[in-house]
C-alpha positions, 0 to 999 in steps of 0.5 A, a space after each residue: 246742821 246749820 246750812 246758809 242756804 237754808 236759813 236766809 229769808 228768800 224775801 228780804 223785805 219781809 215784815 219786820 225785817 230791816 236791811 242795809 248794803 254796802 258795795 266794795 270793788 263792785 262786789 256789794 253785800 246786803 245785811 238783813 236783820 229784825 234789829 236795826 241795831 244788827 245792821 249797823 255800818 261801822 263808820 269805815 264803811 259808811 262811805 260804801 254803803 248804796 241801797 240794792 233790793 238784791 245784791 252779790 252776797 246776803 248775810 242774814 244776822 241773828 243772835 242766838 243764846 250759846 255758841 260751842 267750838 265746832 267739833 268739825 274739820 279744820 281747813 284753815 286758822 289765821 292765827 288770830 281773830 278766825 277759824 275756818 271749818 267744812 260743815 257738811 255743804 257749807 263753810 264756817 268761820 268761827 270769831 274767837 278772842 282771848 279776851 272773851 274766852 275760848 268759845 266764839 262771839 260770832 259764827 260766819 256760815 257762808 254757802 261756797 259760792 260766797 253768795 248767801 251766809 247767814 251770821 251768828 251773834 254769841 249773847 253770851 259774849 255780845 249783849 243786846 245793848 252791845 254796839 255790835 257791827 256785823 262786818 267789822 273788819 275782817 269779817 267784811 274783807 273775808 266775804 269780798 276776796 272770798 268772792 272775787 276769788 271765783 275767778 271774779 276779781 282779786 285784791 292786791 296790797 297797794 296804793 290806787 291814785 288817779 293823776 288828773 293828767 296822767 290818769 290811774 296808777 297802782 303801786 304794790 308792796 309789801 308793808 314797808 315798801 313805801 306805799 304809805 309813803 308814795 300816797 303822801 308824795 303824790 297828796 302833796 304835790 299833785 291833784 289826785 284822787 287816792 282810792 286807797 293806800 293799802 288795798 286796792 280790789 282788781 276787776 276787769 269790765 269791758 276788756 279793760 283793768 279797773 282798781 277799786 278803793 276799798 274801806 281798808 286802809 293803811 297808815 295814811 288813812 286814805 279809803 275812796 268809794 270811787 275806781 279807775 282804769 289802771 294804765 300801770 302797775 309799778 311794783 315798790 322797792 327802795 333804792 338809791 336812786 329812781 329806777 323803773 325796769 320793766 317785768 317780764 309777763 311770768 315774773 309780773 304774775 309772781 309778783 302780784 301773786 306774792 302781794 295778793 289775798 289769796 284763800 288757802 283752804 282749797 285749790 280751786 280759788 288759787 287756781 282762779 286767782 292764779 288765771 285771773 292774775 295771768 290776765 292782769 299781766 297779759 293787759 296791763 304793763 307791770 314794772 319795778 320801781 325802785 325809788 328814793 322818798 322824796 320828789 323826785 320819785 313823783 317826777 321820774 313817774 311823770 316823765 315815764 310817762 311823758 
């Protein structure tokens, strides 16, 4: 059995080996690998990468000649690129495509502190010469909620801007919601910093709600390594008119819950997630914006908070 814990080289300046780190919502990521080739950034993360000689999470990366489906229990399948298994202490995730065969291109086995994972390169799918990226999307995203979902943080569907009058304001939705179309708004007619417009990581430092960009963004392409504190949460709808109606405290929790990247797989990371939202709710002013796409949805925020 392949254990993480077992396999990442406690050292991680041996000879011969190379490293690179990224960092998202605070949560940062060491790669280490003896082919530079294998610690690759795709460009997305670039913008996130730091250097750390010991960070949260430590993925060692190797390629091996085969990998087989896993003969082990199924705890979650996304329907589409992964898989999820329980092997023995560790998790797994498998990485499988059609357009590369049933068996899979890549194996995540990860400890369930989400804090040492070990990646498993298939040459039977990825060859030597491949520009391989060992975080590419999902793989990076699913390591960060996976962490942060130990009662250290949550990611959220949204749009984080900061007004350099007005300070840091979050708007979540769904997709369709007008996240897209609120970051454009806002570009467009004020002097703001947007973090992203579409996922936003949640923690709290100090007693106060930090937002975090993240490198995954949505239509407008927008992805800053850069945080704020938040002053107000505002929940998307479209409507006839601009309209801001504050939440009570259990419907606010509600909301973020249904628009927050929760694992499914066990009770224990729902179950934090759950206490971490209840915190947000209990700190930051939560409300239901319903608002039409033109100007006046940015002046009717402005004057909110005037």
């Amino acid at each position: 059995m392949l254990t993480a814990a077992t396999h990442l080289p406690l050292n991680h300046q041996l000879p011969g080996w190379h490293r690179s780190c990224v960092r998202v919502g605070e949560v940062s990521i060491g790669l280490n690998a003896r082919d530079r080739q294998d610690i690759r950034l795709s460009r997305e993360l670039d913008a996130f990468q730091i250097e750390s000689s010991a960070c949260d999470i430590e993925l060692s990366i190797e390629r091996v000649e085969r990998l087989r489906r896993l003969p082990g229990k199924k705890l979650f399948d996304s329907g589409s690129l992964w898989t999820l298994y329980e092997s023995g202490s560790d998790l797994t995730f498998d990485f499988t495509t059609p357009v590369l065969g049933r068996h899979p291109y890549k194996r995540l086995v990860v400890n369930r502190e989400f804090s040492v994972a070990r990646l498993l390169l298939n040459r039977e799918h990825l060859l030597e010469t491949d520009e391989v990226y060992p975080l590419e999307y999902p793989l990076d995203e699913l390591l960060v909620t996976h962490w942060l979902a130990c009662g250290r943080g949550v990611e959220v569907h949204g749009c984080g801007l900061v007004d350099h009058e007005t300070g840091g304001h979050l708007f979540l939705g769904h997709s369709g919601e007008g996240k897209s179309t609120t970051t454009l708004l806002w570009k467009a007619l004020r002097d703001v910093r947007i973090l992203s417009d579409d996922r936003i990581i949640l923690r709290e430092q100090a007693g106060r709600f930090w937002m975090h960009g993240t490198p995954w963004h949505g239509d407008a392409g927008f992805a800053l390594a850069d945080s704020s504190t938040i002053s107000r949460i505002f929940f998307l709808e479209h409507g006839p008119e601009n309209k801001i109606q504050p939440l009570p405290k259990a419907r606010a929790v509600a909301e973020l819950f249904v628009r927050c990247f929760v694992p499914f797989h066990a009770p224990e990371p729902l179950d934090s997630t759950l206490c971490y939202l209840h915190k947000i709710a209990n700190s930051v002013p939560c409300y239901l914006y319903r608002f039409t796409p033109d100007a006046s949805a940015v002046e009717t925020i402005l004057n909110f908070y005037g």
